[in-house]
C-alpha positions in Angstrom: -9.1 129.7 198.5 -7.0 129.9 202.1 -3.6 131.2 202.0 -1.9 128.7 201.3 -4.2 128.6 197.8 -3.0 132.5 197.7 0.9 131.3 198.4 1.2 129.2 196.0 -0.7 131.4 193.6 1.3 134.3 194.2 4.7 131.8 194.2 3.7 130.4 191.0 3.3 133.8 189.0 6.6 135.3 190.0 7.8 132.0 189.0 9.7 130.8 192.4 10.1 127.7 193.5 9.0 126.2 196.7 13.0 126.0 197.8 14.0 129.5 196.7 11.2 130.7 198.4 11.9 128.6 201.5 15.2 130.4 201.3 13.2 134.0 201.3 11.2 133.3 203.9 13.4 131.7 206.5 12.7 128.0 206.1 15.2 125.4 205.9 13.3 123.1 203.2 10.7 123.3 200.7 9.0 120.4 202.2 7.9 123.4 205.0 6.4 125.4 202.0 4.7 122.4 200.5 2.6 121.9 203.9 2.1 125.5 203.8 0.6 125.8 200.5 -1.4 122.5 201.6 -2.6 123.9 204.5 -0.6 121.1 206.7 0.9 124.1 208.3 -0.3 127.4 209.1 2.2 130.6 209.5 2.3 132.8 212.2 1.1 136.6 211.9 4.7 137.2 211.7 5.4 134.9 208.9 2.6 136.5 207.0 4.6 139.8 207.2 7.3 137.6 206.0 5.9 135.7 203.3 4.2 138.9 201.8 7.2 140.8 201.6 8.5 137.7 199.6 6.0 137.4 197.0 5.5 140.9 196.5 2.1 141.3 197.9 0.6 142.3 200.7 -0.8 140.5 204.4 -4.0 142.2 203.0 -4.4 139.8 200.0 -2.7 136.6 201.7 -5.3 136.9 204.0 -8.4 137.3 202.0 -9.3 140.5 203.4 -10.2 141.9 200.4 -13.6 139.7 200.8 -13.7 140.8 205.1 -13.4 144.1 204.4 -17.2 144.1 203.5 -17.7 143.1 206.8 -16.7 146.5 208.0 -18.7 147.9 205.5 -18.3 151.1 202.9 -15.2 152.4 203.7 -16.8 156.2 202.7 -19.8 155.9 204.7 -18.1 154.8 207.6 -16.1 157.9 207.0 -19.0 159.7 207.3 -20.7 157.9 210.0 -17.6 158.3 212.3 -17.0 161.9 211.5 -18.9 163.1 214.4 -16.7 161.4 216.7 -13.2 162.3 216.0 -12.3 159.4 218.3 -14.3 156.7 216.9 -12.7 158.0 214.0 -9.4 157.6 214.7 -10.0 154.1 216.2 -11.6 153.2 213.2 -9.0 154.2 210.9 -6.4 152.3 212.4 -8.4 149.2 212.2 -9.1 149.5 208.8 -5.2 150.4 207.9 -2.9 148.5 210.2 -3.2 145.2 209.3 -1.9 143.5 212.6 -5.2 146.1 214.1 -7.2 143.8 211.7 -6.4 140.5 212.5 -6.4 141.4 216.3 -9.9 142.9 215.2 -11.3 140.1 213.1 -9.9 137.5 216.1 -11.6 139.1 218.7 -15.2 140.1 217.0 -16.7 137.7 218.1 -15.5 136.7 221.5 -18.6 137.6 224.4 -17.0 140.2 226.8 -16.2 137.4 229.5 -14.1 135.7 227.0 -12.3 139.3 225.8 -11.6 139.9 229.6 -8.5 138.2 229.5 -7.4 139.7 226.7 -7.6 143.1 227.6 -6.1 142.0 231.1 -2.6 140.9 228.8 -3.1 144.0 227.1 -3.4 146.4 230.0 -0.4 144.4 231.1 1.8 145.0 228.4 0.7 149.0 228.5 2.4 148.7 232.4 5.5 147.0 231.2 5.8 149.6 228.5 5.3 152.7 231.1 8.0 150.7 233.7 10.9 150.7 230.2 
């Protein structure tokens, strides 16, 4: 099931149609939701925020990470493991709770470290532009 399976799902139950929850979610038609639900068209991260917030649920379940989350492993032992290294810690709580921290996670897993070189270039770049504000 992608998210648009979990949309439509989640639309259905609360008993919304695809216009009204064009209208909640910033489109102009229904016809935007349809290819949405299809899979047509994807949604931004933003517009996950969004459409969560509209069908009572959360970016979490839209985006299946109930299942990913196994990838990280048990939440408790991980707890554990970390707890010798308050920073790892740290790091790895805010992955596992900030779900923006997760999907940049879960994108850049598994990128070699050539191809996450550029990444952290734009992200060391923003950090600057941040400092100069």
């Amino acid at each position: 099931m992608g998210i648009g399976d979990r949309i439509r799902t989640k639309r259905i139950e609360l008993g919304l149609s695809q216009e009204e929850l064009a209208k909640k979610t910033g489109y102009t038609s229904r016809a935007a939701i349809n290819k949405i639900e299809k899979g047509v068209n994807d949604i931004t991260q933003s517009k996950v925020k969004v459409f969560a917030e509209a069908l009572n649920t959360t970016p979490a379940y839209l985006m299946d990470w109930q299942i990913k989350e196994s990838l990280y492993g048990d939440h408790a032992a991980n707890l554990e493991y970390f707890a010798n290294d308050p920073d790892l810690l740290e790091t790895y709580k805010h992955i596992v709770e900030n779900d923006n921290l997760k999907l940049l996670f879960d994108s850049a897993k598994d990128l070699s470290p050539e191809d996450l070189e550029p990444v952290l270039i734009l992200i060391d770049g923003i950090r600057k532009q941040k400092c100069l504000k």
